[in-house]
C-alpha positions in Angstrom: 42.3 35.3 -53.9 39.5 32.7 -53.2 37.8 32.6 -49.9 39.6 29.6 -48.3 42.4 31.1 -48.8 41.5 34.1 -46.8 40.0 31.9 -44.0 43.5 30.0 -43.7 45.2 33.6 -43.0 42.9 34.3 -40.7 44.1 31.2 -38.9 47.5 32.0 -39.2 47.1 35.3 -37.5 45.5 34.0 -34.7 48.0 31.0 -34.1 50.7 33.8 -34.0 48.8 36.4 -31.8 48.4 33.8 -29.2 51.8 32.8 -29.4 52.8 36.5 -28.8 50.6 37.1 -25.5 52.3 35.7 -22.8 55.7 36.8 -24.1 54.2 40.2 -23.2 52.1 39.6 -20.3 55.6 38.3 -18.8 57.4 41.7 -19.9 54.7 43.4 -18.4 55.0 41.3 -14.9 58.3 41.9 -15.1 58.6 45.7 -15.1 56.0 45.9 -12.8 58.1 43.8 -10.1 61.0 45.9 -11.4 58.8 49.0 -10.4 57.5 47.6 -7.1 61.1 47.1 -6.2 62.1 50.7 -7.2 59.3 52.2 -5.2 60.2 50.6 -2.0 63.8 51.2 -2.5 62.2 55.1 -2.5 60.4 54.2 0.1 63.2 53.1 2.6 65.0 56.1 1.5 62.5 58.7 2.0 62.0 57.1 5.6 65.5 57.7 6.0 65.7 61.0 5.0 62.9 61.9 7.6 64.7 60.1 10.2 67.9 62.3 9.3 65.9 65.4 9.2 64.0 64.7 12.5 67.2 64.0 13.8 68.8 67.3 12.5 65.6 69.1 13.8 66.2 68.0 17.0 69.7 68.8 17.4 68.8 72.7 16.0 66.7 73.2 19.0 69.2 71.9 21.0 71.4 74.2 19.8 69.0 77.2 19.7 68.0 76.1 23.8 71.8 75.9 24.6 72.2 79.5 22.6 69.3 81.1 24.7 70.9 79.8 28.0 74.2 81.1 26.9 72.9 84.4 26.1 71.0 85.0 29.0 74.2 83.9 31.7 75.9 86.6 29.3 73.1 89.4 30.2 73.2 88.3 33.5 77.1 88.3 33.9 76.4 91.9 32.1 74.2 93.0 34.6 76.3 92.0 37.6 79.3 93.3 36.3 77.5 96.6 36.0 76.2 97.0 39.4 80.3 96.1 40.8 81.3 99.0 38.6 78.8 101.1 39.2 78.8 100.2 43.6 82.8 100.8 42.6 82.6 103.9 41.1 79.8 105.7 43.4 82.7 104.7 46.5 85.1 105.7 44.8 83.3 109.2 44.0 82.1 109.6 47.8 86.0 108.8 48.5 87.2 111.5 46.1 84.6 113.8 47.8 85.5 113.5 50.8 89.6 113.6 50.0 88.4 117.0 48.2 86.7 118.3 51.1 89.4 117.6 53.6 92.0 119.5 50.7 89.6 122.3 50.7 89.6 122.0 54.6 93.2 122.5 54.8 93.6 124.8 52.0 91.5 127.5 54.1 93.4 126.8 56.9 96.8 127.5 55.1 95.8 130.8 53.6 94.4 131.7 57.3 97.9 131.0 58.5 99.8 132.7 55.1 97.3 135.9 56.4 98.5 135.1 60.1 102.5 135.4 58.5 102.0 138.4 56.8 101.0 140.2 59.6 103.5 139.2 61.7 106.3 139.0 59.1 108.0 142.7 61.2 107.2 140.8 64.7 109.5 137.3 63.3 112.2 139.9 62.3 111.8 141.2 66.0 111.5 138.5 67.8 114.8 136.4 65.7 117.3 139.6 67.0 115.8 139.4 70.5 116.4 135.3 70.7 119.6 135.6 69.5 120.4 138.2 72.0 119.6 136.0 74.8 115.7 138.3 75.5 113.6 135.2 74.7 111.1 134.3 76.7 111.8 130.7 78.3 108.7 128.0 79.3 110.1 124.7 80.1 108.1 122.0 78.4 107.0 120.3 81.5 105.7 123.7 83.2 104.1 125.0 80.1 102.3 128.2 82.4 105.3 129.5 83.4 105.9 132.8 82.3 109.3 132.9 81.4 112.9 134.2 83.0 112.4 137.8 84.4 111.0 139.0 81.3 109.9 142.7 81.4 106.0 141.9 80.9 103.4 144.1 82.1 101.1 142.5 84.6 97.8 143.3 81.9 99.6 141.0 79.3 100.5 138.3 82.0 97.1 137.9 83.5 95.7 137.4 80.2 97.8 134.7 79.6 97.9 133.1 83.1 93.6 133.2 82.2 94.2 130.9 78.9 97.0 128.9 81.0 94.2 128.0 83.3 92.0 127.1 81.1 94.4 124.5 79.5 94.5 123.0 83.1 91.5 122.5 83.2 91.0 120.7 80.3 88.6 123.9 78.7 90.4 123.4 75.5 88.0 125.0 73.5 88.0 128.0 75.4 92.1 127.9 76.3 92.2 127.9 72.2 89.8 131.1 71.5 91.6 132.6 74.7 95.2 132.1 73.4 93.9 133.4 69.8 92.7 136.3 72.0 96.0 137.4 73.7 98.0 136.8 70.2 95.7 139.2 68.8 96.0 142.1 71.7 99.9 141.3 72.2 100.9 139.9 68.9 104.5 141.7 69.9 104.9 139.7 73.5 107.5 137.8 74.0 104.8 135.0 75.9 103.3 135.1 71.9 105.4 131.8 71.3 104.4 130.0 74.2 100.5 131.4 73.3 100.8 130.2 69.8 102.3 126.7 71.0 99.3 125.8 73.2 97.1 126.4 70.6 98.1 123.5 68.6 98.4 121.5 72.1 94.5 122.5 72.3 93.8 121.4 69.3 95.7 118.2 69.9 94.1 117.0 72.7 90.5 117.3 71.1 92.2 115.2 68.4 92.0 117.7 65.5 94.7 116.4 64.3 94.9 118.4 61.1 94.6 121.7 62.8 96.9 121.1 65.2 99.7 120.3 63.2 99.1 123.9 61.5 99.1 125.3 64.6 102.5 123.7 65.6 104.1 124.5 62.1 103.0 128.1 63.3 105.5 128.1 65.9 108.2 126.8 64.1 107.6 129.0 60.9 107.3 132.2 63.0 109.5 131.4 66.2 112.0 129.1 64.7 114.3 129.8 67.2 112.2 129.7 70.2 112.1 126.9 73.2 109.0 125.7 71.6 110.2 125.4 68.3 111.8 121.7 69.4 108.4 120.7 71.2 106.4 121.9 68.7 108.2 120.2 66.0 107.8 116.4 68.1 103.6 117.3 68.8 103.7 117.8 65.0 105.0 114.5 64.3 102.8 113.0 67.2 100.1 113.9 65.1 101.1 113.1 61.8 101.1 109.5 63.7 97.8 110.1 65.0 96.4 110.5 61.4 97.9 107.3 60.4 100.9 109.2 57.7 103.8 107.5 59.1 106.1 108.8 56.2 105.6 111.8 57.2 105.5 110.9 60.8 109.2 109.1 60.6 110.4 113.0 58.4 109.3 115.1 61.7 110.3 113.1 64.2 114.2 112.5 62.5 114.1 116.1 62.2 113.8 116.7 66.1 116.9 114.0 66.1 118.8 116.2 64.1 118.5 119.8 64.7 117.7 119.4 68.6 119.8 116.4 69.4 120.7 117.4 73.3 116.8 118.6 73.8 114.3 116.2 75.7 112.2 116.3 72.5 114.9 114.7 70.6 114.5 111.1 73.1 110.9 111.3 72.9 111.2 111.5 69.1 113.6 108.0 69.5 111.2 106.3 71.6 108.5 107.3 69.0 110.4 105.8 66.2 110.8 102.8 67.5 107.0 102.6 68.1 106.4 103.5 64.4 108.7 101.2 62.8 107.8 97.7 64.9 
C-alpha cells in the first residue's frame, strides 16, 4: 500500500471517531442524570426512614416512662397494702391476746369453783334432804341480812355473818366479799352458807366484775339448787350476762327464771328485762 493510501484511512478514522463522540458523551449525561435521580430518590428515603425511627424512638421512651410510672404505683400499692395487713394482723393478734387472757382468766376461776364443789359435794347432799324437808334457811330477796325462820344457829355463826351483812350495807364490797368467803370457810355446813355464797356474787356485781360474779351466782344455783336464792341468783346471772354485752346468753338465763320460777318475784323482773333487751 502507497502512502496516500494510508493518509486517506487516517482520514476516515477520524471522520468516524468524531461522529461517535457525542453519541457517548450523551450516554454518559444520560446515566449520570439517571444516577442523580436515583440518589435523591435514596436520599428522600433515608430521611424518611430517620423520621420513622425518631418517631419510633420517641414513642419507646414513652412507653419505657409510662412502664416506670406503672411500676412504681404498683410498689407503692404493694407497700400500702402491706402496712393494712400488717396494722390488721398486729390488732387482730392484741385481740386474740386479750380473748386468750380473759379464757385463761375464767378458766382459773372454774377450776377454783370445780375445787369449791368437791369439797362441798357431802354438804349439797345435806343441804338437798334438809330443803326438801322444809329446814332451809329463808332470806327474802328484799331483806337480804335476815337470818332466816327460827333456824337453830349458834349466835358465833350468826354474828359472823351479821359482820359481812354489814359490810354489804355499807357498800365495803371488797371486804363483805373476803368476809362472806370467810364465814363459808369456818361454817361451810350452815344453813346461812346459801345466803353467804349469794352475796358474794352480789359483791362482785356491784364492783362490776361481771365475769366473776356470774361464777359466783352459778355457785348458788349449782350447789343450793333448791334454795330461795337459787331464783335470785339465777336473774343477777342474767343481769350480768347483759352487763357484758352477751344478750344470747342474757335472753337463755333470764327465760329460764320464766320457766322454772314462774310465781317468784324474779320471774317479773326477768319479763321486764326482756323486754329491755329485745327493743
Amino acid at each position: 500500500m502507497n502512502f496516500g493510501a494510508y493518509i486517506l484511512l487516517g482520514l476516515v478514522g477520524a471522520a468516524v471517531s468524531s461522529c461517535a463522540m457525542p453519541q457517548q458523551i450523551e450516554l454518559v449525561e444520560r446515566e449520570q442524570r439517571r444516577l442523580r435521580a436515583d440518589m435523591s430518590s435514596l436520599r428522600s428515603d433515608l430521611e424518611s426512614v430517620r423520621a420513622s425511627l425518631a418517631d419510633t424512638r420517641a414513642t419507646l421512651q414513652e412507653t419505657q416512662r409510662e412502664t416506670r410510672a406503672v411500676r412504681e404505683r404498683v410498689e407503692e400499692m404493694q407497700q400500702q397494702v402491706g402496712r393494712q395487713l400488717g396494722r390488721s394482723t398486729r390488732e387482730g393478734d392484741q385481740r386474740l391476746k386479750q380473748l386468750e387472757a380473759r379464757l385463761a382468766k375464767l378458766d382459773e376461776e372454774l377450776k377454783a369453783q370445780a375445787a369449791l364443789l368437791k369439797s362441798r359435794e357431802e354438804e349439797i347432799k345435806r343441804l338437798q334432804e334438809a330443803v326438801q324437808a322444809g329446814q332451809g334457811g329463808r332470806s327474802d330477796a328484799g331483806a337480804p341480812g335476815a337470818v332466816g325462820d327460827g333456824l337453830a344457829e349458834t349466835e358465833a355463826v350468826k354474828q359472823d355473818y351479821d359482820a359481812a351483812w354489814r359490810l354489804m350495807e355499807r357498800k365495803d364490797y371488797r371486804a363483805a366479799i373476803a368476809r362472806f368467803k370467810e364465814f363459808l370457810k369456818k361454817h361451810p355446813k350452815s344453813k346461812l352458807a346459801a345466803n353467804a355464797q349469794y352475796w358474794i356474787g352480789e359483791g362482785y356485781y356491784a364492783l362490776r366484775e361481771f365475769d366473776q360474779a356470774i361464777l359466783e351466782f352459778d355457785a348458788v344455783r349449782r350447789l343450793y339448787p333448791q334454795g330461795d336464792k337459787a331464783p335470785a341468783a339465777l336473774l343477777k346471772q342474767g343481769f350480768a350476762f347483759a352487763e357484758l354485752g352477751e344478750k344470747v346468753n342474757a335472753r337463755l338465763i333470764l327465760q329460764e327464771v320464766i320457766e322454772k320460777y314462774p310465781q317468784a318475784p324474779e320471774a317479773a323482773r326477768a319479763k321486764q328485762r326482756l323486754k329491755s333487751l329485745e327493743s
